[in-house]
C-alpha positions as CSV (number, residue, x, y, z in Angstrom):
1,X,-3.2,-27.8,-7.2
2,X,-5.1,-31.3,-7.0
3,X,-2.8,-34.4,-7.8
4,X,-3.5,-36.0,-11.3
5,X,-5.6,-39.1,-11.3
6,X,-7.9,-41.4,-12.9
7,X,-10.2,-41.1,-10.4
8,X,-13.2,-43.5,-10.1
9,X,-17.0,-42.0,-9.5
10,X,-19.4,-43.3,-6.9
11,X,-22.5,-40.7,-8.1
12,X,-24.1,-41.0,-5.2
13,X,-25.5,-37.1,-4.9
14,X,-28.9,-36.5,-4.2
15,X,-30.7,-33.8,-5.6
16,X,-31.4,-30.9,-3.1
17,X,-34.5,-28.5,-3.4
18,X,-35.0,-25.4,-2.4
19,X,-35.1,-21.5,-3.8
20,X,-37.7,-19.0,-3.0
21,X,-38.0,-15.1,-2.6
22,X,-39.6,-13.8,-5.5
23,X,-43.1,-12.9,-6.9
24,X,-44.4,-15.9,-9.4
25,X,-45.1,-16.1,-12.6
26,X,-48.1,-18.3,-13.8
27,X,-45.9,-21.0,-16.0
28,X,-46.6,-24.4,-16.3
29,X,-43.8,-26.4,-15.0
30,X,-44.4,-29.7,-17.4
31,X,-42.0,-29.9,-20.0
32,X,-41.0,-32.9,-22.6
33,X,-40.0,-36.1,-21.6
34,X,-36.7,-37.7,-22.5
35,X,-36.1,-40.0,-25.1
36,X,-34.4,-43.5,-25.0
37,X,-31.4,-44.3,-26.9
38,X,-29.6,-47.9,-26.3
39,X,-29.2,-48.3,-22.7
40,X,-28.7,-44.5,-22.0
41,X,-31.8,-42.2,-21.5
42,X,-31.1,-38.8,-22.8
43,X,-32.8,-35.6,-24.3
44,X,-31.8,-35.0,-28.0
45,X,-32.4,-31.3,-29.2
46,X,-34.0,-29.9,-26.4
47,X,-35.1,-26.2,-27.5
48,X,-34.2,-23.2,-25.8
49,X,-37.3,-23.1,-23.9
50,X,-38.1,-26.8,-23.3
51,X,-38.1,-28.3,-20.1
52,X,-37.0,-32.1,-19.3
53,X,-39.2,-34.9,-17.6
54,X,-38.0,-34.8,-14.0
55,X,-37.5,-38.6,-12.9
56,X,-35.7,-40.5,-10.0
57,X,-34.3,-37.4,-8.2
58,X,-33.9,-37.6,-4.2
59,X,-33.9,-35.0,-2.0
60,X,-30.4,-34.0,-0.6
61,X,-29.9,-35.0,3.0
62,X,-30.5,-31.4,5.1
63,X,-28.8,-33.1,8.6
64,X,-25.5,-31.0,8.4
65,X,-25.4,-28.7,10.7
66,X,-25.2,-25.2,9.7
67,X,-22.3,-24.0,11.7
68,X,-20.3,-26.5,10.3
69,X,-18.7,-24.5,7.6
70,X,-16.6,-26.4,5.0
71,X,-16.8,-29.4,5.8
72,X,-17.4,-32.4,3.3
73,X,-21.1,-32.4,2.5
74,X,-23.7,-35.7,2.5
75,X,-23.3,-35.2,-1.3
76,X,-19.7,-35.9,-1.6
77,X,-18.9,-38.3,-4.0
78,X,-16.1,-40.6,-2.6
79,X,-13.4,-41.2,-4.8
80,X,-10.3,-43.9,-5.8
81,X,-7.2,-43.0,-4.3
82,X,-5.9,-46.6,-5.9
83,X,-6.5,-45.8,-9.7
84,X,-3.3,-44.7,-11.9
85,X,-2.3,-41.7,-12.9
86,X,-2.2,-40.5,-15.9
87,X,-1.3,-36.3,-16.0
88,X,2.0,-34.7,-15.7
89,X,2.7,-33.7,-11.6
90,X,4.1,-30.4,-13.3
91,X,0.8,-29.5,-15.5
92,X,-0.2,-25.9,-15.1
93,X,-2.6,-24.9,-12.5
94,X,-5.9,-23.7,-13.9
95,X,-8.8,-21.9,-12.9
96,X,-9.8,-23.0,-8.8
97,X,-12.9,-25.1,-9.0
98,X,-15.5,-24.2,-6.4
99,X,-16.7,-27.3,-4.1
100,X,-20.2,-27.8,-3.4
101,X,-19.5,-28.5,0.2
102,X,-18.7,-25.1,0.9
103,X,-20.9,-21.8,2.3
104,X,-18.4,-19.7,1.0
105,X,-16.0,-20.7,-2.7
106,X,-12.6,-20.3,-2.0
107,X,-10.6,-17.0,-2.2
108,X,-7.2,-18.5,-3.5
109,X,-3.9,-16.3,-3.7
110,X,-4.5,-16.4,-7.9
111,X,-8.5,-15.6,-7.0
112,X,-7.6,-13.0,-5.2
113,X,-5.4,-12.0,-7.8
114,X,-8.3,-11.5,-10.3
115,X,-10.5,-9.9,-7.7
116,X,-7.5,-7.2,-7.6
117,X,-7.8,-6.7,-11.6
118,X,-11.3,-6.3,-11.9
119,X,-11.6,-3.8,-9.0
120,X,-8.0,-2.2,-11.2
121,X,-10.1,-2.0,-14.2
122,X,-12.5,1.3,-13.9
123,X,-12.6,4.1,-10.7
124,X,-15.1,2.5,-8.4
125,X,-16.5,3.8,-4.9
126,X,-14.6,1.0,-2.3
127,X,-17.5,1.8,0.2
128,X,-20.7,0.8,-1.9
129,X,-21.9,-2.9,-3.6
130,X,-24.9,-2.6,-5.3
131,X,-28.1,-4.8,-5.0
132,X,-28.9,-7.1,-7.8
133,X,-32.1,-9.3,-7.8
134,X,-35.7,-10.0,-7.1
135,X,-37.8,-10.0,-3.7
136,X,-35.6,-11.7,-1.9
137,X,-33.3,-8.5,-2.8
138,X,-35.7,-5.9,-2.6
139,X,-37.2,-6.8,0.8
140,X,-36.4,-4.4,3.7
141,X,-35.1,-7.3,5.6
142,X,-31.9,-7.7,3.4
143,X,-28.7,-5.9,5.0
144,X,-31.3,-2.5,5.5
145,X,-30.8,-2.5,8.9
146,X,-26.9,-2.6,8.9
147,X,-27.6,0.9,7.9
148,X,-29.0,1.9,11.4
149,X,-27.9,1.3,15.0
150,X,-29.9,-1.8,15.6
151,X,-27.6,-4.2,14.9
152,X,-26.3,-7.7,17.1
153,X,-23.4,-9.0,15.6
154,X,-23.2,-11.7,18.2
155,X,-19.7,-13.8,18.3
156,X,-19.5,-11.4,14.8
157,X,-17.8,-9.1,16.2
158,X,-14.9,-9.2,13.4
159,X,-17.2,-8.2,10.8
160,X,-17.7,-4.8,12.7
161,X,-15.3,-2.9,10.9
162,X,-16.9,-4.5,7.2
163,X,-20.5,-3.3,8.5
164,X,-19.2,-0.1,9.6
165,X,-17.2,0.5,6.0
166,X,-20.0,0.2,3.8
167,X,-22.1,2.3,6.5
168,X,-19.7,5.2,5.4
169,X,-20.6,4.5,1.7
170,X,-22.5,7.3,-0.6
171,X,-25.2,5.3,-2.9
172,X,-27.3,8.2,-4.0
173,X,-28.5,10.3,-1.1
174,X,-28.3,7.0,1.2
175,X,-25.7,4.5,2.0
176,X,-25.7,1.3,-0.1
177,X,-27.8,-0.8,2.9
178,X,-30.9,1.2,2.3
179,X,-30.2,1.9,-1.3
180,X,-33.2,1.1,-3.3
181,X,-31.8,-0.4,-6.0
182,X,-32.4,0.1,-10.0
183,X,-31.5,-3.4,-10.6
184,X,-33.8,-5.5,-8.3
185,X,-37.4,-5.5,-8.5
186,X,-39.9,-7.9,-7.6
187,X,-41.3,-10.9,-10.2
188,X,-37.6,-10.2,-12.0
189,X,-35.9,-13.4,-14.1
190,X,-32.4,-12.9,-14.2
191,X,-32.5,-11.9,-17.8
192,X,-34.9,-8.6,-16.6
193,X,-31.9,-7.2,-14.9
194,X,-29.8,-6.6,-18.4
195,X,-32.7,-6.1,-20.8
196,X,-33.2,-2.7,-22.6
197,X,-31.4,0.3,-23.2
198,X,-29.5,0.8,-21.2
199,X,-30.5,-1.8,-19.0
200,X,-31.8,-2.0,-15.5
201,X,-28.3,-2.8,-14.3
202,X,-26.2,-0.6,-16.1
203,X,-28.4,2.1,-15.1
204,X,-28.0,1.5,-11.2
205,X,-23.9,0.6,-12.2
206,X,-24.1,4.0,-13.7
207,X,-26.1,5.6,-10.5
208,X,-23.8,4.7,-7.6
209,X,-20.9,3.5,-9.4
210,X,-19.9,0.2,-7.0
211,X,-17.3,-1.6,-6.2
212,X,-18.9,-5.0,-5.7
213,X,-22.5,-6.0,-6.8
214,X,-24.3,-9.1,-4.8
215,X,-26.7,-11.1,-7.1
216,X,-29.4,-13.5,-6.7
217,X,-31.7,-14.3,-9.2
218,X,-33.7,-17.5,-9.7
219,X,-37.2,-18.0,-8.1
220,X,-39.0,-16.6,-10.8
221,X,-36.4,-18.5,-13.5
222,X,-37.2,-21.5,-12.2
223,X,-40.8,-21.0,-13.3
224,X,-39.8,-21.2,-16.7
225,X,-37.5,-24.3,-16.3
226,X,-35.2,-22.6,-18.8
227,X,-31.6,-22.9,-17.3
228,X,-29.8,-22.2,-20.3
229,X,-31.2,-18.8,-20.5
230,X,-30.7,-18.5,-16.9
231,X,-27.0,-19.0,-17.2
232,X,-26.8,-17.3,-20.4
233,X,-28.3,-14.2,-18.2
234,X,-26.1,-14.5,-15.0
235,X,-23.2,-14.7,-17.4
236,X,-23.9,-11.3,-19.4
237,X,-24.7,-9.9,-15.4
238,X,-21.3,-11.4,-14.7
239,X,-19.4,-10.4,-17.3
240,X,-21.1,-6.6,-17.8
241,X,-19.5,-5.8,-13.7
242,X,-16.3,-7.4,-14.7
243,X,-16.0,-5.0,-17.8
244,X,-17.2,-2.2,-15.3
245,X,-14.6,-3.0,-13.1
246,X,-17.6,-4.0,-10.5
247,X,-16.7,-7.6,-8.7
248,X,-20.3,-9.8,-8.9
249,X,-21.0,-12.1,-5.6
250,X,-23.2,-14.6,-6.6
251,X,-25.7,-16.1,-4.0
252,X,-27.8,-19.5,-4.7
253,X,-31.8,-19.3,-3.7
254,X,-33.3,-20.6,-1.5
255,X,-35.4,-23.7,-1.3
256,X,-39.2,-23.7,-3.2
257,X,-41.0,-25.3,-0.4
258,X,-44.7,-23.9,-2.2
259,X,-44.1,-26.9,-4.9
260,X,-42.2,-29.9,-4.9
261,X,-41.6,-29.6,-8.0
262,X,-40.6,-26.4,-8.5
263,X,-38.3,-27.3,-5.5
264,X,-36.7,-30.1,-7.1
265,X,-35.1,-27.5,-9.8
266,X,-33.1,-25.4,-6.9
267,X,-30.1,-27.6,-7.0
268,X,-29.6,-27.4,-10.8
269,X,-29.9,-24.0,-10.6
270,X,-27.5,-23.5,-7.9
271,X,-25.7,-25.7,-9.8
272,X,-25.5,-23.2,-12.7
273,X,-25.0,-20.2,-10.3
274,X,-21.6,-21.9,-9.2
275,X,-20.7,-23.1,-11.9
276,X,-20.6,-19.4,-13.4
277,X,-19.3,-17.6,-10.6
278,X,-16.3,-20.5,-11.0
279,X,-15.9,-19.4,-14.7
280,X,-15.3,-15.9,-13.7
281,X,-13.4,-16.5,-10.5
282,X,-15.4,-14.5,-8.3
283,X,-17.5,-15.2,-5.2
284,X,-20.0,-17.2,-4.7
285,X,-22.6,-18.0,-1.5
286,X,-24.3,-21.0,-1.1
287,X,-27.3,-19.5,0.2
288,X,-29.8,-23.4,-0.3
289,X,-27.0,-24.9,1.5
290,X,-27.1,-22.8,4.4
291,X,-30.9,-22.7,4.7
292,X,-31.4,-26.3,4.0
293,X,-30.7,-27.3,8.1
294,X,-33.0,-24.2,9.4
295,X,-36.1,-24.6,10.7
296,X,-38.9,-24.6,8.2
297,X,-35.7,-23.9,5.5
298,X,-35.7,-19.9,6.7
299,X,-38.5,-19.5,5.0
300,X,-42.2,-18.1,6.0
301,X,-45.7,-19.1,5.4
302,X,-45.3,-19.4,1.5
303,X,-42.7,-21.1,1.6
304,X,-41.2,-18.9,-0.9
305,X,-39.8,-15.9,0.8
306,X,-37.3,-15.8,3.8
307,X,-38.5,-15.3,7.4
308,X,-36.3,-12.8,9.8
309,X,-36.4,-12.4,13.4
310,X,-39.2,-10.9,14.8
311,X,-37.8,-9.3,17.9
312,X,-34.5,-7.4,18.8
313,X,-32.5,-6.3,15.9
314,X,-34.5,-8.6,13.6
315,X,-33.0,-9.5,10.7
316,X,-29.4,-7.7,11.2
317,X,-29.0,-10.3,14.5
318,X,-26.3,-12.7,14.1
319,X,-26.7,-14.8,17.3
320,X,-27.5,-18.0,17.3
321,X,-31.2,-17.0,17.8
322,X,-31.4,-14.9,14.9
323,X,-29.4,-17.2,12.5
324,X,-32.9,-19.6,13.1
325,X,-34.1,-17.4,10.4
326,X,-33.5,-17.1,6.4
327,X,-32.6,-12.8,6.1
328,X,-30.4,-12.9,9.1
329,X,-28.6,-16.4,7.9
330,X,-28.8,-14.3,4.4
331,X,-27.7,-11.1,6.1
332,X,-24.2,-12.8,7.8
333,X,-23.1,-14.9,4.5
334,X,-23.8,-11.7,2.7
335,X,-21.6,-9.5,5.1
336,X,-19.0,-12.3,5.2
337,X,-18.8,-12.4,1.5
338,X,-18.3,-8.6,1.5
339,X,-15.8,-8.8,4.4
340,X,-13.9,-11.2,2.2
341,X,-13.4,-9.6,-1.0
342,X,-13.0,-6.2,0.9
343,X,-9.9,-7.1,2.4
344,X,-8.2,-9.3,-0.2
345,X,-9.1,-6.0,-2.7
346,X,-7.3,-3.5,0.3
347,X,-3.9,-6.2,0.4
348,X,-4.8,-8.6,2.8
349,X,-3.6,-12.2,2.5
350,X,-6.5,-14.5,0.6
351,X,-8.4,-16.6,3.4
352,X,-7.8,-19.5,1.5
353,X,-4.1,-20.7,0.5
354,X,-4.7,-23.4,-1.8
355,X,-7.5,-24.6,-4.1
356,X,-8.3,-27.6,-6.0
357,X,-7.8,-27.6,-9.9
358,X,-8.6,-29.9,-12.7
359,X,-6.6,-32.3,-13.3
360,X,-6.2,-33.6,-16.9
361,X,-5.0,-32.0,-20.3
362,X,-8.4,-31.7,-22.0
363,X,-7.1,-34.2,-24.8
364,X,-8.5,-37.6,-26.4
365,X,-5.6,-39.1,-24.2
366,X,-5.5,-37.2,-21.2
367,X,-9.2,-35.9,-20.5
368,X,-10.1,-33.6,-17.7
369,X,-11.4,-35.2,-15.0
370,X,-14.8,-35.0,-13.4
371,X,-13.6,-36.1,-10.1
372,X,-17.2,-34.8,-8.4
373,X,-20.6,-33.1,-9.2
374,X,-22.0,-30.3,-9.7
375,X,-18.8,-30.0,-11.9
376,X,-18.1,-26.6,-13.9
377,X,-15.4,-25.9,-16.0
378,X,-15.1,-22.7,-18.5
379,X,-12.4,-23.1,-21.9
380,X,-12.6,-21.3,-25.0
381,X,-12.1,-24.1,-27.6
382,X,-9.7,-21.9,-29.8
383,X,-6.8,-22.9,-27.2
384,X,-7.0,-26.6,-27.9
385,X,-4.8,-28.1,-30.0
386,X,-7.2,-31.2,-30.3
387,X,-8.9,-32.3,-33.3
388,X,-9.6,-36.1,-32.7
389,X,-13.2,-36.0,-34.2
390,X,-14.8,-34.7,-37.0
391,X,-18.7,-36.7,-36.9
392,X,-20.7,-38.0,-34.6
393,X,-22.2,-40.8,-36.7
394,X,-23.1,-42.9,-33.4
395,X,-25.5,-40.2,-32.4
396,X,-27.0,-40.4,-36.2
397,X,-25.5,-36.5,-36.6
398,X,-24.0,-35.6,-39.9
399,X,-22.8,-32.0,-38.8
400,X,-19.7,-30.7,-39.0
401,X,-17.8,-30.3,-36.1
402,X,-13.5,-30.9,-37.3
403,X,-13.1,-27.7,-35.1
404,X,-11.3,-28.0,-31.9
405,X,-12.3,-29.8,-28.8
406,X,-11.9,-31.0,-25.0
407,X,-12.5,-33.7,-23.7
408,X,-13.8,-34.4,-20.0
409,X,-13.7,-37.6,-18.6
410,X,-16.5,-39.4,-15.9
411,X,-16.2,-43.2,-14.1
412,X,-19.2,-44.0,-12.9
413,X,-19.6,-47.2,-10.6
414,X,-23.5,-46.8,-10.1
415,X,-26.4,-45.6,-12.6
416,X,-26.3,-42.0,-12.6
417,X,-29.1,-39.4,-14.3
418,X,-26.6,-36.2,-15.0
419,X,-27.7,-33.5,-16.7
420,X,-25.0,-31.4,-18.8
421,X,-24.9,-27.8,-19.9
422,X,-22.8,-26.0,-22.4
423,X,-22.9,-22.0,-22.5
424,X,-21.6,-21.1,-25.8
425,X,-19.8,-17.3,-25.3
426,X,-18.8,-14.5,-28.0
427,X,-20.4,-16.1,-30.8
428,X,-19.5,-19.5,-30.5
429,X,-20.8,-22.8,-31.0
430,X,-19.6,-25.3,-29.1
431,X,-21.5,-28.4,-29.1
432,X,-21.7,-31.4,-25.7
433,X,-21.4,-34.8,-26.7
434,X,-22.0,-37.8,-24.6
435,X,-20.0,-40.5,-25.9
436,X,-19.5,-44.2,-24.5
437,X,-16.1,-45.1,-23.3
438,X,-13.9,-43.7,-26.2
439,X,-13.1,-40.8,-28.1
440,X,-14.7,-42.2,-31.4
441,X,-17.8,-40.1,-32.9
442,X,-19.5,-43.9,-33.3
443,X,-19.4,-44.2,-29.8
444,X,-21.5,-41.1,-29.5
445,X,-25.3,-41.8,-27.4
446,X,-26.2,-38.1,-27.0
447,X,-25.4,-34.4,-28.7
448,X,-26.8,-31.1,-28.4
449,X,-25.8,-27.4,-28.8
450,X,-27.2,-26.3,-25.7
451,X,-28.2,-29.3,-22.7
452,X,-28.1,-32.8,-22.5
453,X,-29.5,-35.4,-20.4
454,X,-28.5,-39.3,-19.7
455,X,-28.7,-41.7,-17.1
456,X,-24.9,-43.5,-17.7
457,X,-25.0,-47.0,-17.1
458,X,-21.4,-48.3,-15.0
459,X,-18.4,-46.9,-16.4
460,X,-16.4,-44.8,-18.3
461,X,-18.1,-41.8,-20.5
462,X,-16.8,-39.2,-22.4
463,X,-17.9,-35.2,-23.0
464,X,-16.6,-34.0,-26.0
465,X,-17.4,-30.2,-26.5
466,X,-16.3,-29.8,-29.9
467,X,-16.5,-26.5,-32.2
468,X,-19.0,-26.6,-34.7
469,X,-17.9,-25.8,-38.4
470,X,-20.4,-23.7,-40.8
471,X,-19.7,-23.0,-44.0
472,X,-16.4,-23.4,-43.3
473,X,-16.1,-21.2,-40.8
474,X,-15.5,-22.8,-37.5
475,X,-17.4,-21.6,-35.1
476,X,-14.9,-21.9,-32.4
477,X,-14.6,-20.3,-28.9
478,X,-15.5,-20.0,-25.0
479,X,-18.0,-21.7,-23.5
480,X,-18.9,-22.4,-19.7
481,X,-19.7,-26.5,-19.1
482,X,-21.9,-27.3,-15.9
483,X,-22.8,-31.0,-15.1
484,X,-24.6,-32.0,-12.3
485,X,-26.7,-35.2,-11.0
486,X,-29.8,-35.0,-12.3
């Protein structure tokens, strides 16, 4: 459990780029431009399908050198060991937040935990994961050949027995390696995978009936710009396994090298793709972290797809040859992921023993606190016992919103674009609202029901995500919050 302190922000994150694998839809990538207010720049009202003005964003520093696993990333925000506390040392652990200098999010004792009661919630086959995704997914290059003999697991060798279970798995009349999947198809958004009746992915659920399920969507999202639909989709991909009893492993995508532009969008995405695999507690793989520091960013002459090895055992070599290359790096992160989650699900000790969590109560007086970004936290607003503000006059807003709240709190030392994204769940409406300094609806710059953006001048900011009340109903509930440098 993290200690409890103000802590102090120096946003100095760079935004990375990067996601490829799938085929592209022709979409215009401008979108509308943001609109002053004050001294904060921000986007009021942006529509579902809007895209923002992309401005000031750096590309993340790619030195780190992929071995190095864990370790703090160049975009680590330092932070104030000095300031005062302010949280009770014996407040509750919550949910473990997922770094975003890891390869691999943390598998705590109480992740672990929930891995154990998903898998607990339907009769699964232990041998077989399914495939979920677009090219990237559907190439022959991904995990196929762990399914035959030519295979180099290089200083691997532990993962032998993880290769060798899933080997012995039943997908169909194959075993899940070479299983042509239902649920991944090339061009796909992620939305593609759970639309119709029944959908694409409970059909292939429904086919093979797996254990686990690795996912990767977002090339083809990115097209669109439309993140909110984006983690709207990965949520309902999320949360239709979980109710399956089928464990989701998330994987980021790769870097867009074909347009700069397009690449600047990969680290909001993989933003989102943490931040709900950390609402759910399940695994994640930071896939544009790892290929980031290859050659060429693993990928090949389109600079959207993933290169493999072109000799040996190709893209199932995990030497230090073959890992120069995006399917094999792809191919060992996947495995490890698997290798993971299989054992914790079979009674092995979690990898990880401790986690960090947030610190803070969520109140007016004791907000939670942002102590890095990408930052994700999931609530359902019903469990607050906090009703500090009613209107948002400051923000010009006469709506209603006296249902209950959190409150998250960021220090900022520097100016700092952020960008933050509320997924309203079950029916709710939970609102984000940037507010200066206090918890005071006058002091409100910036409000929206689904994405805001700012660039917060030095100091102390608020996010109020508050319930929205119509016809007297409050509209109360869960929600998924991702904020990230813009």
């Amino acid at each position: 459990m993290s200690s409890s302190r103000w802590i102090s922000l120096a946003l100095a994150l760079g935004a990375s780029c990067g996601d490829a694998g799938d085929a592209i839809d022709d979409v215009s990538l401008d979108g509308d431009a943001d609109v002053s207010a004050v001294d904060v720049v921000v986007a009021r009202d942006v529509p579902a399908d809007a895209g923002d003005a992309v401005t000031d964003v750096s590309a993340r520093d790619a030195s780190a050198d992929v071995a190095a696993r864990d370790v703090p990333a160049p975009q680590d925000v330092p932070r104030d060991v000095s300031a005062p506390r302010d949280v009770a040392p014996d407040a509750p652990p919550g949910p473990v937040l997922y770094p975003a200098d890891r390869l691999h999010a943390p598998i705590t004792p109480s992740v672990a935990a929930g891995l154990r009661a998903i898998a607990a919630r339907a009769a699964t086959q232990p041998r077989v994961f399914a495939k979920v995704g677009a090219s990237n997914t559907v190439n022959t290059h991904f995990v196929q050949c762990f399914g035959g003999s030519n295979v180099d697991l290089g200083t691997h060798t532990a993962l032998r027995a993880t290769v060798d279970h899933f080997r012995m798995g039943v997908a169909g009349s194959t075993d899940p390696y070479r299983r042509v999947s239902l649920a991944a198809t090339v061009g796909w958004s992620a939305w593609a995978a759970v639309t119709g009746s029944p959908s694409p992915l409970r059909r292939e659920l429904d086919a093979i009936t797996p254990r686990y399920a690795v996912v990767m969507f977002g090339t083809n999202d990115i097209q669109t710009r439309d993140i909110h639909r984006h983690g709207q989709s990965l949520l309902d991909i999320a949360d239709q396994c979980v109710a399956r009893g089928v464990i989701p492993i998330f994987t980021s995508v790769p870097p867009r090298d074909d347009d700069a532009t397009a690449d600047l969008w990969v680290p909001r995405f993989t933003a989102v793709v943490r931040g709900v695999a950390q609402s759910r507690q399940v695994p994640f793989i930071d896939l544009e972290r790892a290929l980031r520091v290859l050659p060429g960013h693993g990928l090949g002459p389109d600079g959207i797809h993933m290169n493999a090895l072109s000799s040996g055992a190709r893209a199932c070599a995990l030497t230090p040859e073959g890992l120069r290359y995006g399917f094999n790096t792809r191919n060992l992160l996947t495995l490890e992921s698997l290798d993971r989650v299989r054992r914790v699900i079979e009674g092995a000790q979690a990898p990880e023993t401790t986690g960090e969590t947030l610190a803070g109560e969520g109140t007016a007086a004791r907000p939670f606190e942002v102590a890095s970004l990408p930052f994700a936290d999931a609530r359902d607003t019903r469990r607050s016992a906090s009703r500090t503000i009613d209107r948002y006059p400051g923000c010009m807003s006469a709506a209603d919103e006296s249902g209950p709240e959190f409150f998250y709190r960021l220090t900022v030392r520097e100016s700092t674009p952020i960008r933050a994204l509320v997924l309203s769940r079950d029916g709710s409406d939970v609102d984000v609202h940037l507010l200066r300094g206090a918890a005071d609806g006058a002091q409100c710059v910036a409000r929206n029901d689904r994405m805001i953006t700012a660039t917060l001048t030095p100091g102390t900011w608020l996010l109020s995500l508050d319930s929205f009340v119509s016809q007297g109903v409050e509209r109360a509930g869960s929600y998924v919050l991702v904020v990230m440098r813009d």
